[in-house]
PDB file as gemmi writes it, atoms N, CA and C in Angstrom:
CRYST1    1.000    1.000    1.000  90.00  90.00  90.00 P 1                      
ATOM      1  N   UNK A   1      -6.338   8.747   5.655  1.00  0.00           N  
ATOM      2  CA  UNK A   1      -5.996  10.068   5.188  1.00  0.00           C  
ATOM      3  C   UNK A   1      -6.889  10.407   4.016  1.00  0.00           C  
ATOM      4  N   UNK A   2      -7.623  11.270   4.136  1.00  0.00           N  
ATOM      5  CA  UNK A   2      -8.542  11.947   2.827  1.00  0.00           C  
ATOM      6  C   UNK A   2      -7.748  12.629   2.304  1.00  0.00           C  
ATOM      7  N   UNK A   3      -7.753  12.518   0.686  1.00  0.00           N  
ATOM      8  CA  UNK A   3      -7.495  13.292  -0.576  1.00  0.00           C  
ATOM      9  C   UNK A   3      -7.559  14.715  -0.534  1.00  0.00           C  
ATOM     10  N   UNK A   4      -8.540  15.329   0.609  1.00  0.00           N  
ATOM     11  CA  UNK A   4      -8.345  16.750   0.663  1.00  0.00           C  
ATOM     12  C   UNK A   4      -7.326  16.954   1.406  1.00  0.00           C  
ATOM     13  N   UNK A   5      -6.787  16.336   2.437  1.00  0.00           N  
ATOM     14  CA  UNK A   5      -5.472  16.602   2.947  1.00  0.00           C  
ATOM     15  C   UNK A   5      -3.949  16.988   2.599  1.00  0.00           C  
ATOM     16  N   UNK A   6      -4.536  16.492   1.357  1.00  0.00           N  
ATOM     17  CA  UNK A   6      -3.427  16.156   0.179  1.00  0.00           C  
ATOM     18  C   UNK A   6      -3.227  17.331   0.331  1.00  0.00           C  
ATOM     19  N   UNK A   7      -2.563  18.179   0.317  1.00  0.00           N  
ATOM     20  CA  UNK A   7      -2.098  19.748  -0.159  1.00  0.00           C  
ATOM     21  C   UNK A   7      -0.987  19.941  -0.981  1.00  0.00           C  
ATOM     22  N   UNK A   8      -0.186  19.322  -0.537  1.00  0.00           N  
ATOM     23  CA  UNK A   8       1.716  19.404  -1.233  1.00  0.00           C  
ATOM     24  C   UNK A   8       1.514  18.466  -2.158  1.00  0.00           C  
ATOM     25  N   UNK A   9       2.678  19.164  -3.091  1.00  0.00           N  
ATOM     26  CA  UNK A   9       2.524  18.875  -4.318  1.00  0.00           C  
ATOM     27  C   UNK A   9       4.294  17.916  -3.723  1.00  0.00           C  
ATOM     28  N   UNK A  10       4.679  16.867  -4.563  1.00  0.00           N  
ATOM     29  CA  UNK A  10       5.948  16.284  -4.333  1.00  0.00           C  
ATOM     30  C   UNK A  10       6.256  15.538  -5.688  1.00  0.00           C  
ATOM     31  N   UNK A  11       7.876  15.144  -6.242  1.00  0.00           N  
ATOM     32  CA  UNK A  11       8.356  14.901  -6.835  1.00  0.00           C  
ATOM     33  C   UNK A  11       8.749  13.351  -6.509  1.00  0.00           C  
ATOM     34  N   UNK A  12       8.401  11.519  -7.076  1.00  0.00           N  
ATOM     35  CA  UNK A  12       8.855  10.718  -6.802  1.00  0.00           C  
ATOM     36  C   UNK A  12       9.864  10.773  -7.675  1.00  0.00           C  
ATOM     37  N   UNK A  13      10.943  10.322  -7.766  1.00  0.00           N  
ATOM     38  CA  UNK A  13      12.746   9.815  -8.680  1.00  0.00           C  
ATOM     39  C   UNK A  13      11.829   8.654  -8.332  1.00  0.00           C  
ATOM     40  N   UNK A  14      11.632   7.786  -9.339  1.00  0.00           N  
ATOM     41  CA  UNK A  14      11.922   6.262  -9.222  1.00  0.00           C  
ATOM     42  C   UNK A  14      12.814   5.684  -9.754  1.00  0.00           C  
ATOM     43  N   UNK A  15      14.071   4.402  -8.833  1.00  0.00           N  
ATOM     44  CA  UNK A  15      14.721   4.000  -9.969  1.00  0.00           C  
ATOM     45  C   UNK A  15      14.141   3.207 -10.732  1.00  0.00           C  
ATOM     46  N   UNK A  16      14.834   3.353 -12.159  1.00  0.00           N  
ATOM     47  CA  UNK A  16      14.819   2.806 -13.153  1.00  0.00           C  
ATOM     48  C   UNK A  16      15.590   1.399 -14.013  1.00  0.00           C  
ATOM     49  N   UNK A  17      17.057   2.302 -13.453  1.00  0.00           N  
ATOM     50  CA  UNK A  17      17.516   0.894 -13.979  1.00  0.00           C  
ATOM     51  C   UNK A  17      19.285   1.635 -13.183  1.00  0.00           C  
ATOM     52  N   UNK A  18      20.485   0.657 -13.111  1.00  0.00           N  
ATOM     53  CA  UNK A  18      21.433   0.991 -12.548  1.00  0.00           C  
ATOM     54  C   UNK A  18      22.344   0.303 -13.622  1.00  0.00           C  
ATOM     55  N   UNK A  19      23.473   1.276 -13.919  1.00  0.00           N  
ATOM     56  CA  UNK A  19      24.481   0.924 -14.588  1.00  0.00           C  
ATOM     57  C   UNK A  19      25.550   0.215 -14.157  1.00  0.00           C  
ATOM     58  N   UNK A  20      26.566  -0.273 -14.894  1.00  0.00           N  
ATOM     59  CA  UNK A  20      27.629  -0.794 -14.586  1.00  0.00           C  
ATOM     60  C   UNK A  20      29.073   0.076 -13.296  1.00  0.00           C  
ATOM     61  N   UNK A  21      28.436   1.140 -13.223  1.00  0.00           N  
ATOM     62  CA  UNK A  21      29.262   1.685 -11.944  1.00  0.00           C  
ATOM     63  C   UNK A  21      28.426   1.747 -10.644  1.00  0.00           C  
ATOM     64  N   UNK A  22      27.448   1.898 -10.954  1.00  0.00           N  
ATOM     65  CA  UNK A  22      26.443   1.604  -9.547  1.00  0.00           C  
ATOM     66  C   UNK A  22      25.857   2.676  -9.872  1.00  0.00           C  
ATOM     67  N   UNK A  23      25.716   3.803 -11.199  1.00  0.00           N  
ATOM     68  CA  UNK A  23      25.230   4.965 -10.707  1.00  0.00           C  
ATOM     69  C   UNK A  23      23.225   4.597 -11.150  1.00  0.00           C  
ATOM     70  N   UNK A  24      22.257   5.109 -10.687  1.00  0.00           N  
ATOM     71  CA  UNK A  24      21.085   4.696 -11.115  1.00  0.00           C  
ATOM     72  C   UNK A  24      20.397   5.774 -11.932  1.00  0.00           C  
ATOM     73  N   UNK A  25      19.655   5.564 -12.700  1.00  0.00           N  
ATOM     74  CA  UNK A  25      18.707   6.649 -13.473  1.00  0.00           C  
ATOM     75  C   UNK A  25      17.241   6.907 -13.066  1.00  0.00           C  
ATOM     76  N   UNK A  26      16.930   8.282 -13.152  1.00  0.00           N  
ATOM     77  CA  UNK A  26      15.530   8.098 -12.669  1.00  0.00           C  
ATOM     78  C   UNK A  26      14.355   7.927 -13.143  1.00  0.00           C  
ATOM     79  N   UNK A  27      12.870   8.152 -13.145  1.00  0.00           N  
ATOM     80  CA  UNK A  27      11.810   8.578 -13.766  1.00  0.00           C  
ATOM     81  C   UNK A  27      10.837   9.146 -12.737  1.00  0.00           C  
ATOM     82  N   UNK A  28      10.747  10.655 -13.300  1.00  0.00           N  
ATOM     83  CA  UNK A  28       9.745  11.188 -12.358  1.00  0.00           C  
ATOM     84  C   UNK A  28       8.715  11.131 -12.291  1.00  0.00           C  
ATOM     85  N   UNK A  29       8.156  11.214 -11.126  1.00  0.00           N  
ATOM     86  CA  UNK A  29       6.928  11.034 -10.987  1.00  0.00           C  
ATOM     87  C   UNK A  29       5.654  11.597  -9.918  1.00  0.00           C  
ATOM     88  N   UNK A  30       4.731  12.765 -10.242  1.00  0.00           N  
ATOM     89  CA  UNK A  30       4.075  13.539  -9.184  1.00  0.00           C  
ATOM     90  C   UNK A  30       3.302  13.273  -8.323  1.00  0.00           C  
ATOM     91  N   UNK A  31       3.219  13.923  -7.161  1.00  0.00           N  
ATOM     92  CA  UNK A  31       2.291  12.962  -6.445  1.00  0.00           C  
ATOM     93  C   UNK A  31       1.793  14.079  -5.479  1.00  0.00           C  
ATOM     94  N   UNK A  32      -0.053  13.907  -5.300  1.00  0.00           N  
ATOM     95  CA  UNK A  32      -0.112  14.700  -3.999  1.00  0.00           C  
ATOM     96  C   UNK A  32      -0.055  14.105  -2.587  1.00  0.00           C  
ATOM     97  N   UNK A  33       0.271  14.654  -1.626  1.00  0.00           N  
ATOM     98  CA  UNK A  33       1.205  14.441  -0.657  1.00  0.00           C  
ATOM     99  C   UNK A  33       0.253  15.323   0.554  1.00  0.00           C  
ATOM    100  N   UNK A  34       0.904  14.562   1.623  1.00  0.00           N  
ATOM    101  CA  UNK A  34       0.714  15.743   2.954  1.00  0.00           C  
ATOM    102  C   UNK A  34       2.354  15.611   3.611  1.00  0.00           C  
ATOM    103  N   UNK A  35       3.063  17.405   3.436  1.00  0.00           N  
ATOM    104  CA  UNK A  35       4.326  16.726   4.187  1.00  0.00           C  
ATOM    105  C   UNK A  35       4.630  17.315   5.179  1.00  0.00           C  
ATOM    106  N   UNK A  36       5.419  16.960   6.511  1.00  0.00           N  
ATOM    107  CA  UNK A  36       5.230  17.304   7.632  1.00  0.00           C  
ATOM    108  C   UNK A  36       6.586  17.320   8.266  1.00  0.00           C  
ATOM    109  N   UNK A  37       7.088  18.702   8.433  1.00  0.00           N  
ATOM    110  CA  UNK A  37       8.677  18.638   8.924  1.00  0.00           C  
ATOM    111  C   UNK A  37       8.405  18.564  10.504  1.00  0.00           C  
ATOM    112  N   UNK A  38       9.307  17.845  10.929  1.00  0.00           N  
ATOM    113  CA  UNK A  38       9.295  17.656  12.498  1.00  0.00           C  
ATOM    114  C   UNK A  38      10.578  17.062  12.403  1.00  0.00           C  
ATOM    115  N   UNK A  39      11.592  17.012  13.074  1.00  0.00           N  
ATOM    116  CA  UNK A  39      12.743  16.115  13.635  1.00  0.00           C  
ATOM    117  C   UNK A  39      11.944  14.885  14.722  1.00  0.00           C  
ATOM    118  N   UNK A  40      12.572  13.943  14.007  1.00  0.00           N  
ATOM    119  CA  UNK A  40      12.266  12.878  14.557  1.00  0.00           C  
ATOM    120  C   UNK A  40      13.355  11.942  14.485  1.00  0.00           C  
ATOM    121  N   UNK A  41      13.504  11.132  15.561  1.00  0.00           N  
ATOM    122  CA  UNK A  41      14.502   9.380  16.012  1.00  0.00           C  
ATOM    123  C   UNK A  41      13.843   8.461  15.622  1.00  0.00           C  
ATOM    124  N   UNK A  42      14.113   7.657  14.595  1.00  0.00           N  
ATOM    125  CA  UNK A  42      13.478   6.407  13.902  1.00  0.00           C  
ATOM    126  C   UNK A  42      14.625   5.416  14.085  1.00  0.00           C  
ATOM    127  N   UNK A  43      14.029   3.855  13.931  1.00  0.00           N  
ATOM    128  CA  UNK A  43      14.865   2.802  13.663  1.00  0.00           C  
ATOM    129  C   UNK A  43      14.598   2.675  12.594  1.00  0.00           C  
ATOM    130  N   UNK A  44      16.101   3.011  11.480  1.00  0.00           N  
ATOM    131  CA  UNK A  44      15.982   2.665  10.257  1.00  0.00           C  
ATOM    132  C   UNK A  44      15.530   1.465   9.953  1.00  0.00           C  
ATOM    133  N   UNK A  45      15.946   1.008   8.237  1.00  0.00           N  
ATOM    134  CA  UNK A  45      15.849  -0.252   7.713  1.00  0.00           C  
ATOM    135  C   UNK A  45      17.279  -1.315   8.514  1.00  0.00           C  
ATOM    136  N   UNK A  46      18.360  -0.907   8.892  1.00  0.00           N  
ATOM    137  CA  UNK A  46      19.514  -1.241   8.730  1.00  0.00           C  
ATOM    138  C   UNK A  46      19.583  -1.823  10.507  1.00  0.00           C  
ATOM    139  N   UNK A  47      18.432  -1.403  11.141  1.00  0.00           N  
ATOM    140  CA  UNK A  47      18.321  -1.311  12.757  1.00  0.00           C  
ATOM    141  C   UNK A  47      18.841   0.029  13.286  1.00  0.00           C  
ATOM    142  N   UNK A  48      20.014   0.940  12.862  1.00  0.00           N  
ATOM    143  CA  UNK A  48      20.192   1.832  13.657  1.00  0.00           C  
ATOM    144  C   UNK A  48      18.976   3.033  13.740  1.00  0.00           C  
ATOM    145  N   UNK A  49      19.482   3.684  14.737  1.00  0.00           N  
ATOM    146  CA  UNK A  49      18.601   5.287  15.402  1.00  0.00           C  
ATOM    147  C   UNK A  49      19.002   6.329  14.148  1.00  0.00           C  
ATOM    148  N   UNK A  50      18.350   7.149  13.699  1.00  0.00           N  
ATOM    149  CA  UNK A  50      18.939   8.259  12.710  1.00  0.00           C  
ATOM    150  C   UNK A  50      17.466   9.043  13.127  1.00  0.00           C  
ATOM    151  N   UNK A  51      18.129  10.288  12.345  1.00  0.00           N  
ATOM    152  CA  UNK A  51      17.057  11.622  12.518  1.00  0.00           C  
ATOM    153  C   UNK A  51      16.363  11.612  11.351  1.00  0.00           C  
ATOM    154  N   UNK A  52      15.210  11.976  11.346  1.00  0.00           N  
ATOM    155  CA  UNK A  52      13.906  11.911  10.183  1.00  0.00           C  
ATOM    156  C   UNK A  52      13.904  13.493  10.337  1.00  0.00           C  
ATOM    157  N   UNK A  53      13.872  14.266   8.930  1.00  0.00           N  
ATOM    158  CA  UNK A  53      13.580  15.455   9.210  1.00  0.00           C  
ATOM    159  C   UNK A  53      12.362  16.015   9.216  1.00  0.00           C  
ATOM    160  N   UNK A  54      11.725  14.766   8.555  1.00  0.00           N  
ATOM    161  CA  UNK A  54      10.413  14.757   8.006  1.00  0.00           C  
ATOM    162  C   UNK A  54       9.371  13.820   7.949  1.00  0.00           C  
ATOM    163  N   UNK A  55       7.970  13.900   7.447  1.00  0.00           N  
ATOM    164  CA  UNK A  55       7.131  12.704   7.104  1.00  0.00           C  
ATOM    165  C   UNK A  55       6.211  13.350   5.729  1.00  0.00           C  
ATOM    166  N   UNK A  56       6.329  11.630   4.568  1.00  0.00           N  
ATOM    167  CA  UNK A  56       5.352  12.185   3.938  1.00  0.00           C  
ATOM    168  C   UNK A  56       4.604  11.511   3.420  1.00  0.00           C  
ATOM    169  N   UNK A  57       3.209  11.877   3.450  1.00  0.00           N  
ATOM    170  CA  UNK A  57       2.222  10.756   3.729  1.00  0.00           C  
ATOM    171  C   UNK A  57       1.371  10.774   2.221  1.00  0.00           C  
ATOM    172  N   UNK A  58       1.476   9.513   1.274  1.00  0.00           N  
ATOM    173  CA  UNK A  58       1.022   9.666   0.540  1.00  0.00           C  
ATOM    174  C   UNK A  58      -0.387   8.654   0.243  1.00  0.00           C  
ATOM    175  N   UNK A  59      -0.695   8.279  -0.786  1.00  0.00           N  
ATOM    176  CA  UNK A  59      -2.023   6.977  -1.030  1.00  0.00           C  
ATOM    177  C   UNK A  59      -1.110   6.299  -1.127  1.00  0.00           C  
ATOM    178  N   UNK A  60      -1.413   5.056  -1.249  1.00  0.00           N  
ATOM    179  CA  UNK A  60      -0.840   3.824  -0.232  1.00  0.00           C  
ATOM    180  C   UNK A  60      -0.229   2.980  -1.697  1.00  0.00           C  
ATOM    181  N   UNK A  61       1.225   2.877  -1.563  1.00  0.00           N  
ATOM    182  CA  UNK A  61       1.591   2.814  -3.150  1.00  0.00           C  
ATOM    183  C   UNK A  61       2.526   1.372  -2.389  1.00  0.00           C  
ATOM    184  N   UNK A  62       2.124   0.086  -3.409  1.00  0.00           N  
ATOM    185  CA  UNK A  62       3.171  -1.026  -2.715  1.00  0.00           C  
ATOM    186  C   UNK A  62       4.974  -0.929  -2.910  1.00  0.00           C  
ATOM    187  N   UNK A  63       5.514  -1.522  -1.656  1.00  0.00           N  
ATOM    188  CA  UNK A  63       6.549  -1.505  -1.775  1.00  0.00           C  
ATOM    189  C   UNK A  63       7.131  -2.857  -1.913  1.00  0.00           C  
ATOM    190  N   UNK A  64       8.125  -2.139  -2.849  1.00  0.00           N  
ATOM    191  CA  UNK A  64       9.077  -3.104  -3.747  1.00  0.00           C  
ATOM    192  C   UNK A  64      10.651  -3.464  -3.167  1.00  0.00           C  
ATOM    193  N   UNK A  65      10.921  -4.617  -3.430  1.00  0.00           N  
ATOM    194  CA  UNK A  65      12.482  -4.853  -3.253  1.00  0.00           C  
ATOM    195  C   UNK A  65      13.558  -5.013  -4.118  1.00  0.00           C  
ATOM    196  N   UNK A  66      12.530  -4.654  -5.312  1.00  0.00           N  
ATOM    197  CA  UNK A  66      13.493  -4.920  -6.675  1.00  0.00           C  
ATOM    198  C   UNK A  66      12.963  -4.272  -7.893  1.00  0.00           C  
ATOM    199  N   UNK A  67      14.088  -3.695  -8.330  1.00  0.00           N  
ATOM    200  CA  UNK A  67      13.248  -2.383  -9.437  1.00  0.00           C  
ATOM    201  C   UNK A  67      13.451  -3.237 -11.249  1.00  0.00           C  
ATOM    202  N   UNK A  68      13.234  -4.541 -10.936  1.00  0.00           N  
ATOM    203  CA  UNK A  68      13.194  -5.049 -11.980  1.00  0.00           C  
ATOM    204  C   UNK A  68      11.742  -4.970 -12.668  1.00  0.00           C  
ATOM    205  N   UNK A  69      11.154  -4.527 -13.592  1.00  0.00           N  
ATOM    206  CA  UNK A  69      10.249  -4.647 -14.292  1.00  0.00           C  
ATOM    207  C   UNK A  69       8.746  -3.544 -13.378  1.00  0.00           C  
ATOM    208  N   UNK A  70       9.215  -2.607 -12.703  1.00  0.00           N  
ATOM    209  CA  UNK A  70       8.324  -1.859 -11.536  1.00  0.00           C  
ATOM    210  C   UNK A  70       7.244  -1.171 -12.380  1.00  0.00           C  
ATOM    211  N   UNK A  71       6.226  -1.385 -11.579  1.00  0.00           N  
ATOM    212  CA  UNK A  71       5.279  -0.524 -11.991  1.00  0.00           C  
ATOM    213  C   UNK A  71       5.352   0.607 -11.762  1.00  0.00           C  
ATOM    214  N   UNK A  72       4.749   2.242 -12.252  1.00  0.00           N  
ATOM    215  CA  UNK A  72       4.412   3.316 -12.107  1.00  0.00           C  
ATOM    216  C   UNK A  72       4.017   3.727 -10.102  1.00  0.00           C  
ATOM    217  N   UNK A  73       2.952   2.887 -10.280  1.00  0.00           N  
ATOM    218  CA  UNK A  73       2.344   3.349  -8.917  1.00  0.00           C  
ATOM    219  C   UNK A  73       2.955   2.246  -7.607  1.00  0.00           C  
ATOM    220  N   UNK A  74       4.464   2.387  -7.279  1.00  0.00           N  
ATOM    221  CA  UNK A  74       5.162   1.478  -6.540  1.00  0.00           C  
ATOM    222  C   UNK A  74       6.353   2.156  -6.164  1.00  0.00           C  
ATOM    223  N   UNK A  75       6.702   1.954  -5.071  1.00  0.00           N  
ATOM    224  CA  UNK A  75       7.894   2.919  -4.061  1.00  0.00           C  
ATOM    225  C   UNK A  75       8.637   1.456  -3.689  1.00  0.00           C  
ATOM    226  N   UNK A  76      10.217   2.690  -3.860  1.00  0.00           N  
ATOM    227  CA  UNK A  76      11.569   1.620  -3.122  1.00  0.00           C  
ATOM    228  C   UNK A  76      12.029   2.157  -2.099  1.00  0.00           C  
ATOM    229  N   UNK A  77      12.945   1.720  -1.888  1.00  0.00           N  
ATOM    230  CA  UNK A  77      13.854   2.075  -0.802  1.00  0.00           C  
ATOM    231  C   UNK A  77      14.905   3.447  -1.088  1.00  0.00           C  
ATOM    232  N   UNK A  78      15.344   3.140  -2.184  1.00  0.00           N  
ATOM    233  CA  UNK A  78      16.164   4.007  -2.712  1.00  0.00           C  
ATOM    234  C   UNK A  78      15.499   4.823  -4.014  1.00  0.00           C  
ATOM    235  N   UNK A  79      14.556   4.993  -4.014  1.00  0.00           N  
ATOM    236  CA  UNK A  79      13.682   5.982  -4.815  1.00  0.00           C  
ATOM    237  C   UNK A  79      13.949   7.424  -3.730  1.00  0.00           C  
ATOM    238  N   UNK A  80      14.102   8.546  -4.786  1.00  0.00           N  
ATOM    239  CA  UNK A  80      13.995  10.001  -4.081  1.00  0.00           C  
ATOM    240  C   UNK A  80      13.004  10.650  -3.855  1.00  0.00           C  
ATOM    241  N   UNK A  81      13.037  11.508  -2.899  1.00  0.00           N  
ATOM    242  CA  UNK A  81      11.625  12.438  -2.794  1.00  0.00           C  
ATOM    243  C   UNK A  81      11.600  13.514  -2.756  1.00  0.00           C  
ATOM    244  N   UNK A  82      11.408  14.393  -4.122  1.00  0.00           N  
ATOM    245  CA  UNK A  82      11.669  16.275  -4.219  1.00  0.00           C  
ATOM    246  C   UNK A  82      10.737  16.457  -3.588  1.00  0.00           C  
ATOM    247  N   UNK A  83      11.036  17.788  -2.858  1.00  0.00           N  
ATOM    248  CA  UNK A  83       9.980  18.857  -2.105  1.00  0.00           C  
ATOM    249  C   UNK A  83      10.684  20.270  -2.737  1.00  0.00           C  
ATOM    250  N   UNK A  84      10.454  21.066  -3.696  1.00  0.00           N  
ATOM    251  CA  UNK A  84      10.506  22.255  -3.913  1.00  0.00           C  
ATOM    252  C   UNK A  84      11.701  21.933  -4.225  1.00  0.00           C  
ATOM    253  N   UNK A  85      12.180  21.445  -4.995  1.00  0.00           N  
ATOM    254  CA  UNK A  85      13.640  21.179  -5.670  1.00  0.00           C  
ATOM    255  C   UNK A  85      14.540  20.556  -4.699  1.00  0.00           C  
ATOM    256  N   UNK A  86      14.170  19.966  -3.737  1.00  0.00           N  
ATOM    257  CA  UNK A  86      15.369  19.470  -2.887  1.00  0.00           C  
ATOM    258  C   UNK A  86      15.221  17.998  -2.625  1.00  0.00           C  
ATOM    259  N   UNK A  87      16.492  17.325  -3.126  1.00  0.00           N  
ATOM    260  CA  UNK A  87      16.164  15.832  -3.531  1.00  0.00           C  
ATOM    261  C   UNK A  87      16.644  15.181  -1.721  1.00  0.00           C  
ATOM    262  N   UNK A  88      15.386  14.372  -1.404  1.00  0.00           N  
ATOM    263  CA  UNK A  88      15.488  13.756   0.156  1.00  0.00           C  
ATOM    264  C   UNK A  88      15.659  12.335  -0.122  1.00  0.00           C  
ATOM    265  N   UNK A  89      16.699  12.080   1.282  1.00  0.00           N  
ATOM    266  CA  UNK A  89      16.497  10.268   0.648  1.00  0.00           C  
ATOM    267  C   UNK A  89      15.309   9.757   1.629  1.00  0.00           C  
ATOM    268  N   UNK A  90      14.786   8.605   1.387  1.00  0.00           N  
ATOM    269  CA  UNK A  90      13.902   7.786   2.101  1.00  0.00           C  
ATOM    270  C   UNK A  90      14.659   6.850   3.398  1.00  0.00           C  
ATOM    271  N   UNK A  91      14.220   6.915   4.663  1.00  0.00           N  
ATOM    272  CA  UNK A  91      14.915   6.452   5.331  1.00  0.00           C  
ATOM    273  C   UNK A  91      13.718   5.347   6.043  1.00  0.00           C  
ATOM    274  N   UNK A  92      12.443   5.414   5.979  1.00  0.00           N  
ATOM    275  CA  UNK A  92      11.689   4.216   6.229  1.00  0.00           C  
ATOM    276  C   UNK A  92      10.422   4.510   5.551  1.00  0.00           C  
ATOM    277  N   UNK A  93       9.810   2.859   5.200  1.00  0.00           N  
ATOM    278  CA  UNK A  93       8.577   3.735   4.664  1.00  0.00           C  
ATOM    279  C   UNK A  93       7.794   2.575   5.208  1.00  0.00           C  
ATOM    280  N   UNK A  94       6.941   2.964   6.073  1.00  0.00           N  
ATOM    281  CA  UNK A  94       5.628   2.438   6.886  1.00  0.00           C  
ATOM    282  C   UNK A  94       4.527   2.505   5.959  1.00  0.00           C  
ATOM    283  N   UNK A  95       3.577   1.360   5.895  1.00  0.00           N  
ATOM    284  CA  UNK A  95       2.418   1.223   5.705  1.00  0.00           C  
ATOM    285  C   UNK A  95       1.087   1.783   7.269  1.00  0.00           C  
ATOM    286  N   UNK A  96       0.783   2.799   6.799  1.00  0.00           N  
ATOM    287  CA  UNK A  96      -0.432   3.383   8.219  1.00  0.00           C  
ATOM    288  C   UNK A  96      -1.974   2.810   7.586  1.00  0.00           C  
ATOM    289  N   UNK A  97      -2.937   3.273   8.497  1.00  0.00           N  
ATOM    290  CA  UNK A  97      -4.523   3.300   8.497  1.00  0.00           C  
ATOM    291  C   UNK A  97      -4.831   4.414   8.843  1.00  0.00           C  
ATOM    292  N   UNK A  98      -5.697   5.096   8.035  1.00  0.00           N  
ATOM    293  CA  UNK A  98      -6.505   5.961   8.975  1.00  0.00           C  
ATOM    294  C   UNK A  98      -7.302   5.742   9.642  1.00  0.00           C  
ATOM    295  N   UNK A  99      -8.471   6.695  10.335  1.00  0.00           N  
ATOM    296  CA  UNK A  99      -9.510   6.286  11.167  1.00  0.00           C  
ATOM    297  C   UNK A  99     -10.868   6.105  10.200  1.00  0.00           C  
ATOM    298  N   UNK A 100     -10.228   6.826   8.710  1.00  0.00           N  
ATOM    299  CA  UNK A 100     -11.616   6.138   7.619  1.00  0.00           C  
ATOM    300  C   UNK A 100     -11.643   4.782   6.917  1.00  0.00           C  
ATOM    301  N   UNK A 101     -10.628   3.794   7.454  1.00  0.00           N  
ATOM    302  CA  UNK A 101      -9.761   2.645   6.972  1.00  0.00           C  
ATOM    303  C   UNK A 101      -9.532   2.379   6.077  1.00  0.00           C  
ATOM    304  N   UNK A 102      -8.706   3.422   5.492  1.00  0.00           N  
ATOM    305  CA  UNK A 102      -8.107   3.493   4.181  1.00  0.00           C  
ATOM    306  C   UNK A 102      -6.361   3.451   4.238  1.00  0.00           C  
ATOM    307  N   UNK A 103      -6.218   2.942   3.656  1.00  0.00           N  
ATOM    308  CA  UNK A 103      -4.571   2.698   4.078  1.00  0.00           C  
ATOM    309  C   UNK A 103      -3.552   3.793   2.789  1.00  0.00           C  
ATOM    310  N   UNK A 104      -3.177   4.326   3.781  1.00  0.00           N  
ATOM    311  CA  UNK A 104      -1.671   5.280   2.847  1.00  0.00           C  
ATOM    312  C   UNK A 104      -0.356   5.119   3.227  1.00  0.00           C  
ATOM    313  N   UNK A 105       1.051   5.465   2.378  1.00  0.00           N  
ATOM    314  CA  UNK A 105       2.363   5.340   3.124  1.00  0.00           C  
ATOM    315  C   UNK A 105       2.838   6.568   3.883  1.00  0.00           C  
ATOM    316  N   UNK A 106       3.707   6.616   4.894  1.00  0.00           N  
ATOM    317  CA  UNK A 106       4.445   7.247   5.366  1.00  0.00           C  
ATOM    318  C   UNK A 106       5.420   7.275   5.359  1.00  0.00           C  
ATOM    319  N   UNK A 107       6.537   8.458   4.162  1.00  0.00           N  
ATOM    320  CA  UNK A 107       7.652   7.873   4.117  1.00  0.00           C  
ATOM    321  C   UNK A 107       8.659   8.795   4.807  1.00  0.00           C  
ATOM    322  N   UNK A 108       9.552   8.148   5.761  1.00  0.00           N  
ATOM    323  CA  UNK A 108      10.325   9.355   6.382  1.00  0.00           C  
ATOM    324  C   UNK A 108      11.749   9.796   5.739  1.00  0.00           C  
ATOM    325  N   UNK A 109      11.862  11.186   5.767  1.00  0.00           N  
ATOM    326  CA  UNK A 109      12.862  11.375   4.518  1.00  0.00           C  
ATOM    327  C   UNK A 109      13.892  12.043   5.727  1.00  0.00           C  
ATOM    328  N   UNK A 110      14.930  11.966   5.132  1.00  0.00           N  
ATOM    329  CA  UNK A 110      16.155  12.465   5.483  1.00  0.00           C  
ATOM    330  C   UNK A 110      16.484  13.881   4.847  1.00  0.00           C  
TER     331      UNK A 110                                                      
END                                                                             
């Protein structure tokens, strides 16, 4: 995916840290994006079928399983994804290639 593709502008929530009730805090963070509404049937993380409303394809940021000590440029599971004020959850996030073999994520949001 080339950088000019990038068009959309998007909002990462990363968590930060989670309190003693379970609730989590965020830190935002911008990112350019290509995003792409389509309904789609994915196998979640969990194994089941669910609907993707969306895809959004960013530079290729590693993923984490634990938001202990996270870097800036690193995606979770339960990190959010604004599009124009509307907070999406992440329901898988694939590592792709393009055909310039450069590797970016695809994350499908709910």
């Amino acid at each position: 995916m080339l950088t000019s593709e990038m068009i959309d502008s998007v909002t990462q929530r990363q968590i930060t840290a989670q309190d003693q009730w379970g609730s989590f805090t965020f830190t935002n963070v911008s990112r350019k994006a290509n995003v792409e509404y389509r309904n789609r049937t994915i196998q979640g993380t969990d194994g089941n079928y669910v609907v993707s409303v969306g895809v959004v394809r960013m530079k290729y940021l590693p993923i984490i399983t634990s938001i202990t000590s996270r870097a800036t440029a690193t995606i979770h599971m339960d990190d959010l994804i604004t599009i124009d004020g509307v907070d999406h959850r992440i329901l898988k996030l694939c590592r792709a290639k393009s055909l310039h073999q450069t590797y970016f994520i695809e994350v499908y949001i709910a």
